[in-house]
C-alpha positions in Angstrom: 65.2 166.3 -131.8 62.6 163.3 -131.9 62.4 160.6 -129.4 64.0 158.1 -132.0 66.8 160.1 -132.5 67.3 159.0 -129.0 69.9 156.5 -128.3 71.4 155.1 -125.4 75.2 155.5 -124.4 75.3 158.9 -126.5 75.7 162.1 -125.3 73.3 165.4 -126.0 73.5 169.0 -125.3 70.6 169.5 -123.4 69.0 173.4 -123.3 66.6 174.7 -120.3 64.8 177.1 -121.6 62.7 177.8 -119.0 66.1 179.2 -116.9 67.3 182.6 -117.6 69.8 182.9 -118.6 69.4 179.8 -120.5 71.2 176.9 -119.3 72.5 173.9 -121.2 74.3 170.6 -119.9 75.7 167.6 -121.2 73.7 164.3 -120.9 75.0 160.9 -121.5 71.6 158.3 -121.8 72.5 155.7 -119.8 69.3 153.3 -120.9 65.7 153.8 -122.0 63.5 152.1 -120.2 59.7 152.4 -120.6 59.6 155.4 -122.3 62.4 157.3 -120.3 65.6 158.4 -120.7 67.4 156.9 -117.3 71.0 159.4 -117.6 73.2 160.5 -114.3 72.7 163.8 -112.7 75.2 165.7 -111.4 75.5 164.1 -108.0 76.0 160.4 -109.3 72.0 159.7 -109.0 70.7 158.1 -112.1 67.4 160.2 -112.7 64.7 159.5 -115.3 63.4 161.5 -117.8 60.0 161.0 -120.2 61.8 160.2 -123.3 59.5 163.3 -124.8 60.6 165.5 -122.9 64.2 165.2 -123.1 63.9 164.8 -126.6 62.1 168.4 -126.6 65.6 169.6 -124.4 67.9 168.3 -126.7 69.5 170.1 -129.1 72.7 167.9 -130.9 74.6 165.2 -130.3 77.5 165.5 -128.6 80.8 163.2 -129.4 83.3 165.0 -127.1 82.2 166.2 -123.9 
């Protein structure tokens, strides 16, 4: 995906590809703020991410999930 494809309060289905096997979660973008994606981790944290990056991890979005 591209970083404009990139919207806050949607989900994606995020691929690590570095991980093997490869891993994939669900991310819901909480905000964008200064060229991150700001989404919860797993533990309740909110956690940044350079919005190019997670824009590389991103494969769809996700409606249900």
């Amino acid at each position: 995906m591209t970083t404009d494809q990139i919207q806050p309060g949607r989900k994606y289905r995020l691929v690590f590809c570095a991980s093997i096997p490869r891993t994939a979660i669900i991310a819901e973008v909480l905000r964008l703020e200064n060229g991150t994606a700001v989404v919860r981790s797993i533990s309740g944290r909110e956690v940044s991410i350079p919005l190019r990056d997670f824009a590389a991890m991103a494969r769809e979005e996700v409606t249900n999930g």
